[in-house]
Every structure is written in C-alpha cells, then in structure tokens.
PDB file of N, CA, C, O and CB in Angstrom:
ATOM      1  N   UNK A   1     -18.153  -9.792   0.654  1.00  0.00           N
ATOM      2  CA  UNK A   1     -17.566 -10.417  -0.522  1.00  0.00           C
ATOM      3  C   UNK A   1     -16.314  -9.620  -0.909  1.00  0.00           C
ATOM      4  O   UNK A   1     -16.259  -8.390  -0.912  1.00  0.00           O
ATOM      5  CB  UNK A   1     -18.598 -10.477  -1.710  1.00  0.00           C
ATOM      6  N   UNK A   2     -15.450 -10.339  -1.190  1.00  0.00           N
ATOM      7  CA  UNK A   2     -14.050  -9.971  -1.646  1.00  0.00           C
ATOM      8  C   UNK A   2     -14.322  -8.993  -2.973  1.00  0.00           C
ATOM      9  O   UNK A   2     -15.275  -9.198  -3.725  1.00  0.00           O
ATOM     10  CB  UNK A   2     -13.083 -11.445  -2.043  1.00  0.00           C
ATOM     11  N   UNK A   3     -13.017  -7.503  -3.243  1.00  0.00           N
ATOM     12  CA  UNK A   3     -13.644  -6.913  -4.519  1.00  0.00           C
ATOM     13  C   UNK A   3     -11.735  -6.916  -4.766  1.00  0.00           C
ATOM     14  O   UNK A   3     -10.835  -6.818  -3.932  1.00  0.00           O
ATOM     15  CB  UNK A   3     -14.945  -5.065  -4.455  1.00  0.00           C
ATOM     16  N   UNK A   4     -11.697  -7.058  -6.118  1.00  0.00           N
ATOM     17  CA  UNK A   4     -10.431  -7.258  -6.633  1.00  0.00           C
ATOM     18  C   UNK A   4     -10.147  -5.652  -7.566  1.00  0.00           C
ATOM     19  O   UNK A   4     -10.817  -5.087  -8.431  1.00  0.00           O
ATOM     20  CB  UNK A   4     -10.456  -8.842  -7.638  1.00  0.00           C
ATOM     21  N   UNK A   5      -9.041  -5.363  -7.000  1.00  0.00           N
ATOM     22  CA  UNK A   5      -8.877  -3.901  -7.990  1.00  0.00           C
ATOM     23  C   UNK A   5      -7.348  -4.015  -8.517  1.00  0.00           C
ATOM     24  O   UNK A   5      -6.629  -4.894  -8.040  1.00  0.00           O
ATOM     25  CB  UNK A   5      -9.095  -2.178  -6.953  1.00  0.00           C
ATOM     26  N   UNK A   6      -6.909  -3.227  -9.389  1.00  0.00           N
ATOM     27  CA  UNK A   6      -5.908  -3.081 -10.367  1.00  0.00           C
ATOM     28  C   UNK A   6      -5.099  -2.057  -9.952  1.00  0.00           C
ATOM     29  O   UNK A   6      -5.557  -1.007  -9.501  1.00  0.00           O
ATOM     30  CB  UNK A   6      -6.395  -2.849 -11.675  1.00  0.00           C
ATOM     31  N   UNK A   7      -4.130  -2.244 -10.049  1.00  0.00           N
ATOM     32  CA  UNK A   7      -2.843  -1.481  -9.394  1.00  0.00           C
ATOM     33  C   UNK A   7      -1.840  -1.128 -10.361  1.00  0.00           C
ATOM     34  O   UNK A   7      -0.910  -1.918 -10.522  1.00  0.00           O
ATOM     35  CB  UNK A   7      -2.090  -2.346  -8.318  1.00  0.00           C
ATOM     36  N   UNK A   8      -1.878  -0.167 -10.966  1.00  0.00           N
ATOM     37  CA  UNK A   8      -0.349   0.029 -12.146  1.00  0.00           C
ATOM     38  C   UNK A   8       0.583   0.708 -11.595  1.00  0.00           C
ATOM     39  O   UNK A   8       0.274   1.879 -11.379  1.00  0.00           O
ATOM     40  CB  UNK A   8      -0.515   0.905 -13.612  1.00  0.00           C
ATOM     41  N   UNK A   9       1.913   0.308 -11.199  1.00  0.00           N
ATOM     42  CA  UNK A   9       2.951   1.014 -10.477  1.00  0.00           C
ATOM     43  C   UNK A   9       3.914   1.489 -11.633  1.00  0.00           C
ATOM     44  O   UNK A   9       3.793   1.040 -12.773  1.00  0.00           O
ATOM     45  CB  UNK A   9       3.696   0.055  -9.332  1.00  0.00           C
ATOM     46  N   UNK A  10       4.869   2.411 -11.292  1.00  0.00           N
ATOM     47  CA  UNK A  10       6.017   2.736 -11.864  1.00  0.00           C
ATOM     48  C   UNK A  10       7.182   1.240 -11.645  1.00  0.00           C
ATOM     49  O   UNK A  10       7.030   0.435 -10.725  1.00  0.00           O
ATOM     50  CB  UNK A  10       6.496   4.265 -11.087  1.00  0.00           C
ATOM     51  N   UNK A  11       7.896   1.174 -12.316  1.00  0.00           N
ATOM     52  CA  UNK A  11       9.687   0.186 -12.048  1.00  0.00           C
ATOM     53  C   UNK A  11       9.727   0.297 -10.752  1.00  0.00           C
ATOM     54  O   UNK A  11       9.183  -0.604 -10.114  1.00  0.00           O
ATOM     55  CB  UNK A  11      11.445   0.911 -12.735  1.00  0.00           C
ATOM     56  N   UNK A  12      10.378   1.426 -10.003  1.00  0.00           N
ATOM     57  CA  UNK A  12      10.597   1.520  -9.200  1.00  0.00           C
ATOM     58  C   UNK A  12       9.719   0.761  -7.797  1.00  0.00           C
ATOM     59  O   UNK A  12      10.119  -0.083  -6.996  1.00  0.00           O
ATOM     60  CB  UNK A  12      10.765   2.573  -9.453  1.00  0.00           C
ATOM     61  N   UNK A  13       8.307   1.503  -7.917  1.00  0.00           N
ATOM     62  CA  UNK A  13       7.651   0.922  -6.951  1.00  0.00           C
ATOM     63  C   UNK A  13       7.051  -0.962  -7.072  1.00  0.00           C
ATOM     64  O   UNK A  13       7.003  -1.872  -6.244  1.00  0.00           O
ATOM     65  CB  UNK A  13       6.502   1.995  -6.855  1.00  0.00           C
ATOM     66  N   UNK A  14       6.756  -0.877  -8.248  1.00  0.00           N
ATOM     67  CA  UNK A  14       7.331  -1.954  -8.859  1.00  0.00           C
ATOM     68  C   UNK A  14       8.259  -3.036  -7.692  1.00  0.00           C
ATOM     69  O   UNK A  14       7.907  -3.926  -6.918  1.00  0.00           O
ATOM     70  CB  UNK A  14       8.275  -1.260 -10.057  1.00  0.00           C
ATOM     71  N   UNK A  15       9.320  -2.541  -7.980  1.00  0.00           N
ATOM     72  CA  UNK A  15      10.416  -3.635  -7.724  1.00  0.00           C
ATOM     73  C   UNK A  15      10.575  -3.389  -5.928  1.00  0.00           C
ATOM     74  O   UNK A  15      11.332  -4.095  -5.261  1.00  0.00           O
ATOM     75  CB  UNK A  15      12.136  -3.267  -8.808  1.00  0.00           C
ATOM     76  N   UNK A  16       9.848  -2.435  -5.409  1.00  0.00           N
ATOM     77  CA  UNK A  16       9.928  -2.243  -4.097  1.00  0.00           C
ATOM     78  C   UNK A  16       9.043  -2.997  -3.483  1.00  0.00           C
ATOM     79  O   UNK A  16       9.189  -3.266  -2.291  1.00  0.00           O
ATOM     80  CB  UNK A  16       9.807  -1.020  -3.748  1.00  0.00           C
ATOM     81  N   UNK A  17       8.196  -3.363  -4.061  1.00  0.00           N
ATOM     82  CA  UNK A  17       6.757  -4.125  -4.013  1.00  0.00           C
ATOM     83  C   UNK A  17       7.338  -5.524  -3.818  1.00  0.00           C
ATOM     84  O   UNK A  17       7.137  -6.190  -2.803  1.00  0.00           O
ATOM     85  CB  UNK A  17       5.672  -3.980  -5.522  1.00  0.00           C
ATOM     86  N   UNK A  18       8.114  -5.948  -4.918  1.00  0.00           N
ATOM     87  CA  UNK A  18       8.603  -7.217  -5.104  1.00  0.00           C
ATOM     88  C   UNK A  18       9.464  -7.221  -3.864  1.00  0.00           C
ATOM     89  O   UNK A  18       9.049  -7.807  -2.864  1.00  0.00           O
ATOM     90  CB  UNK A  18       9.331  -7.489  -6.515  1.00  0.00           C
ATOM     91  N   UNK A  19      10.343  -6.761  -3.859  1.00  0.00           N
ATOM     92  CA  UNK A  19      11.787  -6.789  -2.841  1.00  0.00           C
ATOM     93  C   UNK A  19      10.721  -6.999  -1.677  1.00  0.00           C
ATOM     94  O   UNK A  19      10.639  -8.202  -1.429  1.00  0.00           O
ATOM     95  CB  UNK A  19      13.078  -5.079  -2.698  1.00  0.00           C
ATOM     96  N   UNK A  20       9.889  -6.243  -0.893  1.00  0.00           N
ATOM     97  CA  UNK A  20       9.343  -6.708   0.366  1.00  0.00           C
ATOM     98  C   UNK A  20       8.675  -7.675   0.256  1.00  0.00           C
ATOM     99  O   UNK A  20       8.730  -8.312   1.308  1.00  0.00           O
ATOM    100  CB  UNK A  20       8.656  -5.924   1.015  1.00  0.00           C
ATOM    101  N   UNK A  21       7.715  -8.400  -0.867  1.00  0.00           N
ATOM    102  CA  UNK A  21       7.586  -9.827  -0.708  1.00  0.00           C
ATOM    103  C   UNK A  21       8.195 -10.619  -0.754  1.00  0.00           C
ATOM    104  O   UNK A  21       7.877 -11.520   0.023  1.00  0.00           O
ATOM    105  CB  UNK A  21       7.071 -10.263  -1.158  1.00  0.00           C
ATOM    106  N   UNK A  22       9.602 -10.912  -1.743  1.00  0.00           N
ATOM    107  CA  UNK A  22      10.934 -11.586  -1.402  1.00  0.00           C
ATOM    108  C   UNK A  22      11.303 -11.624   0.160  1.00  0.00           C
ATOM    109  O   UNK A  22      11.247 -12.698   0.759  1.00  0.00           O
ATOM    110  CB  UNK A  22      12.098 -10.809  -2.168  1.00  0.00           C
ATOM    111  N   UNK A  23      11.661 -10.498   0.781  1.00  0.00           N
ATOM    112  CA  UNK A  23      11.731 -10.290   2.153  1.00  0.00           C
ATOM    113  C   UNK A  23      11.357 -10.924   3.193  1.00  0.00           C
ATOM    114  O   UNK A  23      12.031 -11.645   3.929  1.00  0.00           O
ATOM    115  CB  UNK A  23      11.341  -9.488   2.350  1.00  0.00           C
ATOM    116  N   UNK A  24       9.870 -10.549   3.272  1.00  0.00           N
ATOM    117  CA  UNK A  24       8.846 -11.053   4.321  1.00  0.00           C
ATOM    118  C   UNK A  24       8.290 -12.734   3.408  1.00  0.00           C
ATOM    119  O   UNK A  24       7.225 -13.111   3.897  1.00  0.00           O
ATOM    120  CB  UNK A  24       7.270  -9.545   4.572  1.00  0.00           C
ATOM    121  N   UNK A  25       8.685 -13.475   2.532  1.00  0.00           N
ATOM    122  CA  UNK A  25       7.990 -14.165   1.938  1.00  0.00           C
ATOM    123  C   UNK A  25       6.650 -14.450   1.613  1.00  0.00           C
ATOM    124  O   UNK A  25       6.075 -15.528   1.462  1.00  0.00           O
ATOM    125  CB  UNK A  25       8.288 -14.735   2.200  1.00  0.00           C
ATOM    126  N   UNK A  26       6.318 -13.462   1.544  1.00  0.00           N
ATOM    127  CA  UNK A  26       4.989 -12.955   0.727  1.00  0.00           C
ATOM    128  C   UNK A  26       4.422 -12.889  -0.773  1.00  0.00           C
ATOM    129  O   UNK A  26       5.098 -12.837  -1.800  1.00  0.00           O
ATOM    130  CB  UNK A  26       4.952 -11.812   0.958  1.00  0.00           C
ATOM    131  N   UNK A  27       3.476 -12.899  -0.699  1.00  0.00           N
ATOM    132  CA  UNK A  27       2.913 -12.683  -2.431  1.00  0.00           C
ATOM    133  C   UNK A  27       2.932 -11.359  -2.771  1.00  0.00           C
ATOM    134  O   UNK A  27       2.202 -10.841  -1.926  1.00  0.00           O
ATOM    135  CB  UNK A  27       1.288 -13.146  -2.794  1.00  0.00           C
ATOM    136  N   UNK A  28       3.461 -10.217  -3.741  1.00  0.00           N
ATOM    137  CA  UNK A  28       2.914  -9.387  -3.865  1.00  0.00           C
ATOM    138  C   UNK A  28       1.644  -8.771  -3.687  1.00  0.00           C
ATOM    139  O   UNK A  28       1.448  -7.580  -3.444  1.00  0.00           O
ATOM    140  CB  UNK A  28       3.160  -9.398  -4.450  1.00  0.00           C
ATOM    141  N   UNK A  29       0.732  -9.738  -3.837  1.00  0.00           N
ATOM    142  CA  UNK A  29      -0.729  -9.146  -3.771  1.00  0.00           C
ATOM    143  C   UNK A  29      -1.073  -8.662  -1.967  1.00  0.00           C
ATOM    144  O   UNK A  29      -1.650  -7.738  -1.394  1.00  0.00           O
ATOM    145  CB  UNK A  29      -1.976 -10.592  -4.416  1.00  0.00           C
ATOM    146  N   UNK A  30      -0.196 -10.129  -1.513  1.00  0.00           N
ATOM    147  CA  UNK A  30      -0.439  -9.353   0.011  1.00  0.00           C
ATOM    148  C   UNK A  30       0.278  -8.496   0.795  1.00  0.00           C
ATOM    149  O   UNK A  30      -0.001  -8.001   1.887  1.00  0.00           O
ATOM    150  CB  UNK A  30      -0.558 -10.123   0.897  1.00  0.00           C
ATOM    151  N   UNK A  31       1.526  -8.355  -0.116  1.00  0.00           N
ATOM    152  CA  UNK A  31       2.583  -6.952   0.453  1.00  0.00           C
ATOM    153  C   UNK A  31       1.434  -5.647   0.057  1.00  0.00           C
ATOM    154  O   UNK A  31       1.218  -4.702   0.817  1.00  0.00           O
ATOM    155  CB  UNK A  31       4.561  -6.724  -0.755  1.00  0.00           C
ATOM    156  N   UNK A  32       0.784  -5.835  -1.270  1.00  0.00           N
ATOM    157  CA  UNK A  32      -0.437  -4.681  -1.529  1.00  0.00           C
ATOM    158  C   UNK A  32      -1.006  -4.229  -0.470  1.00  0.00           C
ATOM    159  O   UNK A  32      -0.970  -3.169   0.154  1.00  0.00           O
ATOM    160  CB  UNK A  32      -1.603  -5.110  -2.308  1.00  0.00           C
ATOM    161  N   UNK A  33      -1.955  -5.988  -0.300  1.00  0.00           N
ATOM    162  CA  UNK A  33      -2.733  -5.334   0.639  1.00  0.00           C
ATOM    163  C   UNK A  33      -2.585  -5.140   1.736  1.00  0.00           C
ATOM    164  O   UNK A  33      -3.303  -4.408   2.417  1.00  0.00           O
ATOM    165  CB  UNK A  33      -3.567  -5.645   0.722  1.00  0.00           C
ATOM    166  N   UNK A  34      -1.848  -5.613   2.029  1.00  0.00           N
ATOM    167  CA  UNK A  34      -0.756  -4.575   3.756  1.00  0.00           C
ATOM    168  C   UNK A  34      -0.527  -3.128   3.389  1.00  0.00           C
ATOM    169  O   UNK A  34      -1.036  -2.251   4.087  1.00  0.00           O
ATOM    170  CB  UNK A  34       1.417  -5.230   4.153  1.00  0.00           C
ATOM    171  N   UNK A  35       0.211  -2.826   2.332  1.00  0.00           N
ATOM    172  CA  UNK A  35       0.252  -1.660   2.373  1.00  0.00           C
ATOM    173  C   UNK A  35      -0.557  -0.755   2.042  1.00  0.00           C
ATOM    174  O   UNK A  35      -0.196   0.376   2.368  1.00  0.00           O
ATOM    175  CB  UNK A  35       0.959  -1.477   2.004  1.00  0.00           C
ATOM    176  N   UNK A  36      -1.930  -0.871   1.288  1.00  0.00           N
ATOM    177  CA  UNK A  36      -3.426  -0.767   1.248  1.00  0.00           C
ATOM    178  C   UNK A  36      -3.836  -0.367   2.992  1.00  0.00           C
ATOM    179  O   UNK A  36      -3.912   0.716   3.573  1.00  0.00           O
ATOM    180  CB  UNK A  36      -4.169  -2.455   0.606  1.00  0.00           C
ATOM    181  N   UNK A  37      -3.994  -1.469   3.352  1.00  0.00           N
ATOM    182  CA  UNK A  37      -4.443  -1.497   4.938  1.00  0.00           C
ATOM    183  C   UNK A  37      -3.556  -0.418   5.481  1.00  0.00           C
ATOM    184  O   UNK A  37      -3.920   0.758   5.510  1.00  0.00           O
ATOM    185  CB  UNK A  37      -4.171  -3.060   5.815  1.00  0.00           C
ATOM    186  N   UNK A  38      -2.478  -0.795   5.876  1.00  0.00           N
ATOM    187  CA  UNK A  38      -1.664   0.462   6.658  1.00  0.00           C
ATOM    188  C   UNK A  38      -2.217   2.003   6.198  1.00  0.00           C
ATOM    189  O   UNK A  38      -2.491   2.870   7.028  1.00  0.00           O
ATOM    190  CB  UNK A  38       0.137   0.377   6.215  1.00  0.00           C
ATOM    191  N   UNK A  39      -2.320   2.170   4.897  1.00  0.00           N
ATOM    192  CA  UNK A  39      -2.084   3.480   4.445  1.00  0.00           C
ATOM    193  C   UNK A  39      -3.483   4.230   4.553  1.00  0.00           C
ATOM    194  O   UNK A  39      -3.659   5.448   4.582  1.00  0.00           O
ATOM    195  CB  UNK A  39      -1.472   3.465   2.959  1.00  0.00           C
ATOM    196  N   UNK A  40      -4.698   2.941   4.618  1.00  0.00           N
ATOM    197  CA  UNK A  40      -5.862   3.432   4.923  1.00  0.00           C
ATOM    198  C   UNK A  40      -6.018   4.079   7.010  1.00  0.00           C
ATOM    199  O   UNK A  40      -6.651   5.021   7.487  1.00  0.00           O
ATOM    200  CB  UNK A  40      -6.921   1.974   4.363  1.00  0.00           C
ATOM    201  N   UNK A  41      -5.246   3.177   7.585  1.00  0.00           N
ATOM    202  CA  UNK A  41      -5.268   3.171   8.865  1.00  0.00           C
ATOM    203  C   UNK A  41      -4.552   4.692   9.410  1.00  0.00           C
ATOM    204  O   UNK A  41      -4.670   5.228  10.512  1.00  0.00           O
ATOM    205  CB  UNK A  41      -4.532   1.804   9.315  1.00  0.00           C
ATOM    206  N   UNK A  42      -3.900   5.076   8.390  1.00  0.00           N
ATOM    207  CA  UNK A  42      -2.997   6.435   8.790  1.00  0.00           C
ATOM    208  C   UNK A  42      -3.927   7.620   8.400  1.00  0.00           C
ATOM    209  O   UNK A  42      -3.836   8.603   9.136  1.00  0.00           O
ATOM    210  CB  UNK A  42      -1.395   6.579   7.868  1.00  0.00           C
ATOM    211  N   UNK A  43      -4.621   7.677   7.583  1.00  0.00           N
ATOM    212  CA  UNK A  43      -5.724   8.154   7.256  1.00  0.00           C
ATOM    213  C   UNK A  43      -7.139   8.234   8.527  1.00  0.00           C
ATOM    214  O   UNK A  43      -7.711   9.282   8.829  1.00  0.00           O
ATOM    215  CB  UNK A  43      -5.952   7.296   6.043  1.00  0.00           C
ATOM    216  N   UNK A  44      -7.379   7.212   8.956  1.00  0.00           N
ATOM    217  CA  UNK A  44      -7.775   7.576  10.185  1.00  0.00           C
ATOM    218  C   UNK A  44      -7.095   8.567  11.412  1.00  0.00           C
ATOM    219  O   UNK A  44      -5.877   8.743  11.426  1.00  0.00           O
ATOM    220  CB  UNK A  44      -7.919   6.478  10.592  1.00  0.00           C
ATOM    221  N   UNK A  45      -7.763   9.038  12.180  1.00  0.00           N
ATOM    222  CA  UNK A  45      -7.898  10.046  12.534  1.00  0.00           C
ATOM    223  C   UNK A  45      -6.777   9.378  13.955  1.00  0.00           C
ATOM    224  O   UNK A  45      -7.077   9.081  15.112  1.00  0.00           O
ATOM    225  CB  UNK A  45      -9.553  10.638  12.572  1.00  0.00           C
ATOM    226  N   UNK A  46      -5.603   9.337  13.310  1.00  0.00           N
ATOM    227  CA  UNK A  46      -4.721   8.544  13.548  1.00  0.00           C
ATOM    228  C   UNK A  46      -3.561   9.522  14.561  1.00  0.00           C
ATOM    229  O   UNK A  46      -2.525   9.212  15.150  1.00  0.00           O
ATOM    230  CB  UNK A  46      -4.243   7.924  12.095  1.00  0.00           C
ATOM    231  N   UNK A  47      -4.322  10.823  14.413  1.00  0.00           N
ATOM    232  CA  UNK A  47      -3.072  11.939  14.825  1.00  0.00           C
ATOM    233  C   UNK A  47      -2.389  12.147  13.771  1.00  0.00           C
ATOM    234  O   UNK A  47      -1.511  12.905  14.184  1.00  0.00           O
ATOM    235  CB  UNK A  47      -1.995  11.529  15.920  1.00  0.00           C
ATOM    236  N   UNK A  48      -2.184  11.965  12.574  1.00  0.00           N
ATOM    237  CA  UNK A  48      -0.734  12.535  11.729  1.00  0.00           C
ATOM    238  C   UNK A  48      -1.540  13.765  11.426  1.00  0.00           C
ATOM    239  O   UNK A  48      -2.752  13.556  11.383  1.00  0.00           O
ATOM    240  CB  UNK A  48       0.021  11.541  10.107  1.00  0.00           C
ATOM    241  N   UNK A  49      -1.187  14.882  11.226  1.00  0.00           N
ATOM    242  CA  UNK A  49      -1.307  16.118  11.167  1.00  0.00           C
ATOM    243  C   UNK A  49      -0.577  16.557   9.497  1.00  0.00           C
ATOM    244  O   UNK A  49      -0.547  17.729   9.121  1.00  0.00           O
ATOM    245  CB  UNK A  49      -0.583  16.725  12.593  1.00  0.00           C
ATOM    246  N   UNK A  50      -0.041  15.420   8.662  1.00  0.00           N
ATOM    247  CA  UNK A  50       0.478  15.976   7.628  1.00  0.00           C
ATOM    248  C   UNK A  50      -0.525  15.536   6.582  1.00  0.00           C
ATOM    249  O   UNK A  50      -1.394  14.672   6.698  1.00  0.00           O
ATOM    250  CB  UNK A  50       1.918  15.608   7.415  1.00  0.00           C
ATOM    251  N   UNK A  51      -0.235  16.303   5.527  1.00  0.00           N
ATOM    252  CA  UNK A  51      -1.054  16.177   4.570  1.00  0.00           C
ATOM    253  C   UNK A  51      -1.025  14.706   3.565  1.00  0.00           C
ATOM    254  O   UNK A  51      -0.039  14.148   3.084  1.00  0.00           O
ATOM    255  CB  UNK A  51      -0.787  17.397   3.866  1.00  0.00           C
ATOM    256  N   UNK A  52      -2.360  14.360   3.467  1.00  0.00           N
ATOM    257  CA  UNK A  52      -2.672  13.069   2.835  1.00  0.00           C
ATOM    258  C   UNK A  52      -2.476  13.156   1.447  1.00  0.00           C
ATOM    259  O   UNK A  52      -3.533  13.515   0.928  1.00  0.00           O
ATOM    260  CB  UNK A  52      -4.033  12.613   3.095  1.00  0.00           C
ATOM    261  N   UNK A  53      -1.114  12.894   0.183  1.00  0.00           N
ATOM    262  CA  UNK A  53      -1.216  12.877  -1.134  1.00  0.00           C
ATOM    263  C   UNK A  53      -2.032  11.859  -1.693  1.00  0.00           C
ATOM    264  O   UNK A  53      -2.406  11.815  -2.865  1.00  0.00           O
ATOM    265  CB  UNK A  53      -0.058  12.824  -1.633  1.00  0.00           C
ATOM    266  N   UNK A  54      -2.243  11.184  -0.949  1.00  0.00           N
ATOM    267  CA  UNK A  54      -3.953   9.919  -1.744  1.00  0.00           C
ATOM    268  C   UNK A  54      -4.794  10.542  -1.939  1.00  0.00           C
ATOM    269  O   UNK A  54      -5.449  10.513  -2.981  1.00  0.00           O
ATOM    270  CB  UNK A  54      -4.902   8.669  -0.849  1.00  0.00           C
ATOM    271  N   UNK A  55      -5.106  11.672  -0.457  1.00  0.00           N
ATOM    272  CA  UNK A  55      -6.887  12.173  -0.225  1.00  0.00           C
ATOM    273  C   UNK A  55      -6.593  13.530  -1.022  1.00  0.00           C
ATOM    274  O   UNK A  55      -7.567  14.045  -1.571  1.00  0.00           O
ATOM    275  CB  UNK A  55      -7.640  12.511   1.833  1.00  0.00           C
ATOM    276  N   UNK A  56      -5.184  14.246  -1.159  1.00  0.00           N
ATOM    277  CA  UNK A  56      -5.034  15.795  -1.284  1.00  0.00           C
ATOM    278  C   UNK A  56      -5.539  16.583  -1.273  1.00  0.00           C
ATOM    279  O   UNK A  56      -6.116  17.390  -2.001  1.00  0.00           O
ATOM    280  CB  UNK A  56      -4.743  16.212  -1.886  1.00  0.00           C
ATOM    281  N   UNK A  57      -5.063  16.106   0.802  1.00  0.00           N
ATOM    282  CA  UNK A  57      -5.734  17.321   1.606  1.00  0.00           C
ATOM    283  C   UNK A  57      -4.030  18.300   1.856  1.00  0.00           C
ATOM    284  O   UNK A  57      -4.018  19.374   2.459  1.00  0.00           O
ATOM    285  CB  UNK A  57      -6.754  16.586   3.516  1.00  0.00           C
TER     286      UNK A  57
END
C-alpha cells in the first residue's frame, strides 16, 4: 500500500523541484519521488565512499 509523506523545502529547492518538472514534464510529486528513489539507491552499497548528509555518516 502506497504511504504519502510531507516534504517542506527551502525557495530555492523549492523552485529547483519545480524547474525539473517543468523540464522533464512532470508533476512535482514525481520529480520527488525520483529524487527520493535515486538518493535512496546511492545509499546502497552503491560504492560511493563519501559521506551520507541524510544518514550522517
């Protein structure tokens, strides 16, 4: 089952959010959750060796 969560951005990210759904003609919600998905996928044991500011490791 689908779970719906809340997202409060700054302006900035904000309008960066917007600009790539303008872009790709997308909904914001699914530029989210692309970038949700991606950012979880880098987090896997993906090889990046730099530190995670989501997990802050």
């Amino acid at each position: 089952m689908p779970r719906r969560y809340s997202v409060v951005c700054d302006d900035d990210l904000g309008d960066a959010v917007e600009a790539l759904a303008r872009e790709y003609g997308l909904t914001e919600q699914e530029v989210l959750r692309q970038l949700v998905r991606r950012g979880l996928e880098t987090t896997d044991d993906g090889g990046n060796d730099e530190p995670s500011e989501v997990l802050g490791h």
